[in-house]
N, C-alpha and C positions, 0 to 999 in steps of 0.2 A: 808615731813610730814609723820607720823606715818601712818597705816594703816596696820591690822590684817585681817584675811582672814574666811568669816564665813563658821561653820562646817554644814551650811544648803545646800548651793550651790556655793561654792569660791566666793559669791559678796563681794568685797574689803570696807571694813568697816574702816573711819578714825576713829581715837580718838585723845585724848592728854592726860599727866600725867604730872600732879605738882608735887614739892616739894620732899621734899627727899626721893629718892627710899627705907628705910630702914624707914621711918614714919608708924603714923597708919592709915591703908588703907580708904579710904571713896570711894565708885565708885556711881558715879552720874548716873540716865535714865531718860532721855528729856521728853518735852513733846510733842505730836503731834506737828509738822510743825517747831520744835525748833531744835537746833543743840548745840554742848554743850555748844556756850557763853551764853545761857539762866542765866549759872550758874554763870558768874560774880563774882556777891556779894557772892557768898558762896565758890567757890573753890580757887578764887586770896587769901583772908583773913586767909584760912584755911592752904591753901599750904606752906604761910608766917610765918605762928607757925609751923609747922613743919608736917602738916599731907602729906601723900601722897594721893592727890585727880586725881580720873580717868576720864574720860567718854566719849562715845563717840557719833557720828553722827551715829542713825540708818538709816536703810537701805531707800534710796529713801529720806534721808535727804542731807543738809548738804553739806560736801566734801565728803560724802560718795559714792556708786556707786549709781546709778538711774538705778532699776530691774524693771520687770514687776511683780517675784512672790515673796515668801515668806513674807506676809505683812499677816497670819495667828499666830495667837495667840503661837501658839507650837511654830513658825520658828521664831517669835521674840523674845522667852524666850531663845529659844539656842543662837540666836546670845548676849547675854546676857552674859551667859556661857560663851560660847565663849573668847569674853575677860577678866574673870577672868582666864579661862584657858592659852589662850595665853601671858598672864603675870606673871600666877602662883601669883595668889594673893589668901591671906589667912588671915583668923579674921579681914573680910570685915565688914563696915556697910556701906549696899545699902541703898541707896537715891535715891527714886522714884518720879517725879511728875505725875499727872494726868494720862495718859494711862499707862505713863512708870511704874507707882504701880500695876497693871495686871501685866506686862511684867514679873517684879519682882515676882510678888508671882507665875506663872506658872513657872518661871525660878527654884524655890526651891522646886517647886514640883516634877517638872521632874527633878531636878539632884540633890536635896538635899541640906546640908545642910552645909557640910563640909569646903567650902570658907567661910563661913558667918556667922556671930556672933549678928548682929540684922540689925534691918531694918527698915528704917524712910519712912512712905507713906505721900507724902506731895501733899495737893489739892487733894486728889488721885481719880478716875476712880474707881478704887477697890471697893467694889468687884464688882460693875455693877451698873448704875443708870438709865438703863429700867427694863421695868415691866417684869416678867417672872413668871411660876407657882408658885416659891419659893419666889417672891420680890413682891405679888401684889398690892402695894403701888409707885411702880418706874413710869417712866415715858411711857409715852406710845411709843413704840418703832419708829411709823412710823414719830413722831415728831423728832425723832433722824434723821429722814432718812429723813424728810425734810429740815434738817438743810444741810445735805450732799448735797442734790439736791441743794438748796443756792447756797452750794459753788461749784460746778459743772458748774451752769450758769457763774458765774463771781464770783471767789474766791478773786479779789482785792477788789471790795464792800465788798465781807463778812468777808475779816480781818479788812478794813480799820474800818465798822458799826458796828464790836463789840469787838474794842479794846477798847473803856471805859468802856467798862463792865467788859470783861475779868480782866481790873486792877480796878473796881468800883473805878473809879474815884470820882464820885459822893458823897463817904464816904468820913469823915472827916478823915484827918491822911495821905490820900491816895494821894500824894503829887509827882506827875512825869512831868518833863518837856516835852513838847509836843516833843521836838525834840527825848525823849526815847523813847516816842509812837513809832512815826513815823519811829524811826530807826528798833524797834521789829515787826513792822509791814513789814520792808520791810524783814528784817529776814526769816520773815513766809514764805512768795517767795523760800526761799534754800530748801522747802521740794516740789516734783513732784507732779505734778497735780494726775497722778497716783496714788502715795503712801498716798495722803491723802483722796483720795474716797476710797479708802482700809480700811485705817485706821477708818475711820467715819463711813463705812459701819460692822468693826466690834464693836464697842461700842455698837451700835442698839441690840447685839447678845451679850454683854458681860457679864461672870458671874463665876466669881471665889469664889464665896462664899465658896464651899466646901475645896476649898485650904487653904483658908485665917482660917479657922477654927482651920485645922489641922496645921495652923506652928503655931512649939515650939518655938520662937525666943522673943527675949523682941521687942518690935512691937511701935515705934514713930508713933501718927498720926496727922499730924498737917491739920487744915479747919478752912477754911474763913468762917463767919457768913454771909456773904453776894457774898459768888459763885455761881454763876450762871450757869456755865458751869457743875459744878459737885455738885445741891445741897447738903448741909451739911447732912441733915435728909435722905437722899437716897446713900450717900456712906462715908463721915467720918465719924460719928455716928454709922452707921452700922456695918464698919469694926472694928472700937475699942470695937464694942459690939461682933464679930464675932471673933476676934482674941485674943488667951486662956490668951496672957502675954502684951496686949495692953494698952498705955497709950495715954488719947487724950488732946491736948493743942487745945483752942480755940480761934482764933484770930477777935476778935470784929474788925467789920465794911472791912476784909480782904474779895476781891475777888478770883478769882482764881490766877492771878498772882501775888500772894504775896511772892513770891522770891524779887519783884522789890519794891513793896511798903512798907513789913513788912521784910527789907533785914537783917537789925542787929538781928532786933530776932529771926528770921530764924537760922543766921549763931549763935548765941549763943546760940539755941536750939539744933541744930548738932554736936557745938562743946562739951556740955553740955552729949549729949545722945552716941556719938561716943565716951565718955572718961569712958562711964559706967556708968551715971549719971539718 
């Protein structure tokens, strides 16, 4: 198995790479507790035409290694980096999901801009959906952090109680046999109990507004009308209204995992926007 080596602390980072080395680049960023088959429906379809799709298991995911540190905002964007560096990849378009759209836009802050040519924030986290001096409409932060406490007591209740939501099941269209549930649920499991009270604890804190302003980049923003996890009005909306060359596509009755519900239009919004579209 492939595995790169991060420029934060040598913890050994798996990835994979589809399709043909000399295609045009796409590098996928998971989302919390996800590792990269999250991508399925978008990197198997895309690899198959001819793109070269990347991505990998972050740290404390995955097949990746299981740390105690680097689960800070800076240390996840290098590991970012990182594997574009370590592959030397150029005239990328990053595809982010939920946390992973932070990841990304700290990632082009601190090292620019030079691999990457735009950038798709999907469900995304970005630029932050607690309240802070600059957002006082977001949510109030200690409800983020009782959501962490949740999963702290017993993280198997709190993926098993809110994987219908996370795919708003409940919406028309949104069509998953229980066994995909239950198989992403058991998924969630490959990320450390560690690395996701890390991770959950910085959401509560999260706020890249100012970044997300300043990238020059043509800017995909895809959200569900009905996410939960990252409402629309506190971070898709936001970001396509924050970011200078942003377009936002709206997916009626789409929770936050709509990689798996809204999987075709997803993949031919990417294939769409990654061709320059």
């Amino acid at each position: 198995m492939p595995y790169f080596t991060s420029p934060v602390d040598g913890t050994r980072l798996h990835y994979v790479d589809y399709g043909p080395a000399d295609g045009p680049v796409i590098v996928f960023v998971n989302s919390l507790y996800f590792g990269t088959e999250m991508w399925e429906y978008q990197m198997l379809p895309l690899a198959q035409e001819g793109h070269r799709c990347v991505s990998f298991d972050r740290r404390g995911h995955g097949r990746s290694d299981d740390v105690w540190g680097g689960f800070d905002l800076d240390s996840l964007a290098d590991d970012v980096q990182g594997l574009l560096d370590h592959l030397d990849l150029s005239e990328v378009t990053l595809v982010g999901h939920s946390l992973g759209t932070a990841e990304i836009v700290r990632c082009l802050a601190r090292h620019g801009v030079d691999r990457v040519t735009r950038v798709a924030l999907i469900a995304g986290m970005a630029p932050g959906p607690a309240r802070s001096a600059n957002h006082p409409e977001g949510v109030d932060p200690e409800l983020i952090r009782a959501g962490t406490e949740a999963f702290r007591r017993d993280r198997s209740a709190f993926f098993a109680d809110g994987a219908h939501a996370f795919f708003a099941l409940d919406r028309p269209g949104n069509d998953l046999s229980e066994a995909y549930v239950e198989a992403m649920i058991r998924r969630c499991h490959g990320s450390t109990a560690r690395a996701a009270v890390a991770l959950g604890e910085l959401i509560a804190e999260l706020d890249v507004a100012p970044e997300l302003a300043a990238l020059d980049l043509p800017v995909l923003v895809v959200h569900g009308t009905h996410d939960t996890s990252g409402p629309i009005e506190l971070t898709g909306r936001r970001a396509a209204r924050l970011a200078p060359n942003a377009t936002l596509e709206v997916y009626e009755n789409a929770g936050h995992g709509l990689f798996a519900t809204h999987a075709d239009r997803l993949t031919a919004d990417l294939r769409k926007f990654a061709a320059g579209g």
